[in-house]
N, C-alpha and C positions, 0 to 999 in steps of 0.2 A: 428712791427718795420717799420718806415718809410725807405722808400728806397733814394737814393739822388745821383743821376749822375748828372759830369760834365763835360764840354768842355769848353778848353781854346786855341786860337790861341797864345802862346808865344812867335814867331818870333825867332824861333832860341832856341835850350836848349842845346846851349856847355855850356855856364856859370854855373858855378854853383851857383850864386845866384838866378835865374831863378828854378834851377831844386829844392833850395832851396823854393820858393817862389809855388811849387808845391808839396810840402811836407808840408809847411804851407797849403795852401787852403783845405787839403784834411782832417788835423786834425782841421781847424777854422771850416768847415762845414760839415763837418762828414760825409765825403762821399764814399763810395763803389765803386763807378766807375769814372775814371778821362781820358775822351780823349783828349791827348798832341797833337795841330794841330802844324803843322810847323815845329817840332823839326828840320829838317836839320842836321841830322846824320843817319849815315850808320848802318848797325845790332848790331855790335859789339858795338861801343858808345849807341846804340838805349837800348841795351840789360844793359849796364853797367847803364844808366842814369837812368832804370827802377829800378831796385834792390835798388840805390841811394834815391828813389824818396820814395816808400815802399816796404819793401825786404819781400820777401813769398806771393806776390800780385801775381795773373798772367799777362802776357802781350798775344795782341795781333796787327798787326801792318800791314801796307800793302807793303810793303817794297819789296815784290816782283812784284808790279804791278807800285811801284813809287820809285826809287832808292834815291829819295829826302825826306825821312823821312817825308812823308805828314801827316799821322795818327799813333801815338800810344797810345791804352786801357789798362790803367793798372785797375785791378779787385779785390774785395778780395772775393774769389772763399768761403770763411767761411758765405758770405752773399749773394752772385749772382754766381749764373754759369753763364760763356755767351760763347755759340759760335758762329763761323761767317759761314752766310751761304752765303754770296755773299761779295766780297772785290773788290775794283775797284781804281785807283788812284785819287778817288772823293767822295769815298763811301767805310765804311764797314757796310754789313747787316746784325743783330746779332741775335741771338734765346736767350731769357734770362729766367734766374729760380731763382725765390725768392726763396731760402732757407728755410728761417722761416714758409711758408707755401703754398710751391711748385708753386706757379702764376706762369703762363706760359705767357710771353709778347716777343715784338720783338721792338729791338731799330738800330736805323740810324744813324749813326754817319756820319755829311758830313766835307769835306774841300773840297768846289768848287772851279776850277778854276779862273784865274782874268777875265779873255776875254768872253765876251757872246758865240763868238763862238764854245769858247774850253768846256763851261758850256753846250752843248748842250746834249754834251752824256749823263754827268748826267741827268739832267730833261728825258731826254728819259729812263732812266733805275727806274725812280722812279716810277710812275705806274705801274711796273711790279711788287714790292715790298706789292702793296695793302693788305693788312688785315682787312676783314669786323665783323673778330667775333673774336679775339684776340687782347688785348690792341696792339696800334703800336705806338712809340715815335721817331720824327724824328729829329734831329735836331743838329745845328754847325755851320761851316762859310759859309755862301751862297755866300761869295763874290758881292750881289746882293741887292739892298732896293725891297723890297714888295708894301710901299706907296712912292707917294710924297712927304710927309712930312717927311720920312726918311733921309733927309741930310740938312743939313744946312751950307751954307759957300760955297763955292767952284761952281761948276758948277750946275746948277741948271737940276734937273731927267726930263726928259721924259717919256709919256704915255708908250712908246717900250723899257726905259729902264727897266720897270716891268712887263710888259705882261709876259712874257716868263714862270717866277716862278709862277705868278698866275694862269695861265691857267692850269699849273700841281698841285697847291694844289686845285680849284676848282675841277678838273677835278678826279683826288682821293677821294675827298670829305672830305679833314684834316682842321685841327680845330687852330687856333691861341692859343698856351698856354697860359694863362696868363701870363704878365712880370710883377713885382717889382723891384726898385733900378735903376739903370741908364737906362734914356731915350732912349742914343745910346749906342751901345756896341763900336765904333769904333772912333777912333777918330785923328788927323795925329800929335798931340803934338806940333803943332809951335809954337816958339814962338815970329817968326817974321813973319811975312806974314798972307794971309790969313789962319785963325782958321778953319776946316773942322771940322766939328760931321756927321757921319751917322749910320744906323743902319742896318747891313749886317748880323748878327748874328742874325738866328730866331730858334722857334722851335714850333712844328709841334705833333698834338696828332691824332687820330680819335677816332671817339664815345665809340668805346670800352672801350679806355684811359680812357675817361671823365668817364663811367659808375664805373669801377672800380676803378678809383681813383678822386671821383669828385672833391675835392678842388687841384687839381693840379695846381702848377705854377713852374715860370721861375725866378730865380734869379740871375739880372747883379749886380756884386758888381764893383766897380773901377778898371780900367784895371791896377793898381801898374805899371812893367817896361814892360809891353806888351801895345800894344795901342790898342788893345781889353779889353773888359770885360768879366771874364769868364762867362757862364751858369750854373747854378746851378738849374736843377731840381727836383724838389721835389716829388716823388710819394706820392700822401697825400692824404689819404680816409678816415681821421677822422676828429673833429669839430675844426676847427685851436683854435678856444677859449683854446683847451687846453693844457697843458704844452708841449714845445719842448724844442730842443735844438739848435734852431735857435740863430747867435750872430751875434749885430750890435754894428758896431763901429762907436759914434759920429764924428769921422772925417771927414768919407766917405759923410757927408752930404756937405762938403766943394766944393765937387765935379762941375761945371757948371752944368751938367744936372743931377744929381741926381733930383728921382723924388718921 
């Protein structure tokens, strides 16, 4: 059984069209694991919008280290165990168990903050994290582009506005997942002024990852009412030639950067 975690920035999940629209993603892509960036509710809503979203899933959330509903993982524990072994208001760090046949991996869930300054902690706590002989998957809103060529429209990046994350995935030794489907993950919806696209949503493997799941990648489908796109990763260590249950929708190619 292929494994399939996501992360979506939705900007807010009082709506319930939103928490709607997360209930779709989870049964259009068949996914086991779904982290909710940005919800913007407290436990009690956090707890009720989970149940809502899928009921008998587990949650897990950082809510005591961010009173702003920064991260919440909902799971369905019938396919993945995960616990958290490091939670931060930037970071949860999770020990996970394939079920089907006990793999033992560890996943990263981030929502960085906006400010380089304030992203500092992070990056400092992520080389602590390193895993050289257990798959390690990291990945979510970096709040940050990686290349130059990550933005388009608006203020054009600087050398230092990317140093910062590069020097910590160099310096780990992590791998660019492969991405499919939109170019940028993020983008500001105007539709007067100038147009922004950038690509602040990344994710992050090390060799381990690659080994045991060699065809792995990254799927950006259209950000629908969030102005992200979510992630949809794919744990995949068979021959893609063969049958999935991957679903594309000829609309999404309408997209600007669909690629």
């Amino acid at each position: 059984m292929m494994l399939r975690f996501g992360a979506w920035n939705i900007r807010g999940a009082h709506h319930i069209t939103k928490q709607d629209q997360c209930k779709q993603l989870i049964s259009s892509q068949h996914l086991s694991v779904l982290a909710i960036l940005e919800t913007k509710l407290n436990l009690n809503l956090t707890i009720k919008a989970a149940e809502y979203i899928r009921l008998g899933w587990k949650i897990i959330h950082n809510l005591n280290e961010s009173p702003y509903g920064r991260i919440l993982i909902i799971f369905n524990p019938q396919v993945v165990e995960i616990s958290t072994i490091l939670s931060t208001s930037q970071l949860i760090h999770c020990h996970a168990i394939d079920t089907s046949d006990q793999t033992s991996f560890y996943v990263s869930f981030i929502y960085a903050f906006n400010s380089t300054a304030a992203r500092k902690s992070l990056l400092y706590v992520i080389p602590s994290l390193r895993q050289s002989t257990h798959p390690w998957i990291i990945f979510g809103d970096f709040n940050c582009c990686q290349a130059l060529s990550d933005r388009v429209g608006g203020n054009p990046l600087s050398s230092n506005e990317i140093l910062p994350l590069n020097n910590v995935i160099s310096d780990v030794e992590l791998i660019n997942i492969k991405s499919v489907g939109m170019q940028f993950s993020w983008n500001n919806k105007r539709k007067h002024g100038i147009r922004t696209f950038s690509r602040i949503d990344h994710s992050f493997s090390n060799l381990a990852a690659l080994s045991k799941w060699p065809l792995l990648f990254n799927y950006l489908p259209p950000p629908l009412l969030s102005d992200h796109s979510p992630q949809i990763i794919h744990l995949h260590g068979v021959d893609m030639r063969r049958k999935t249950n991957f679903k594309f929708f000829n609309s999404w190619t309408a997209e600007a950067d669909f690629k």
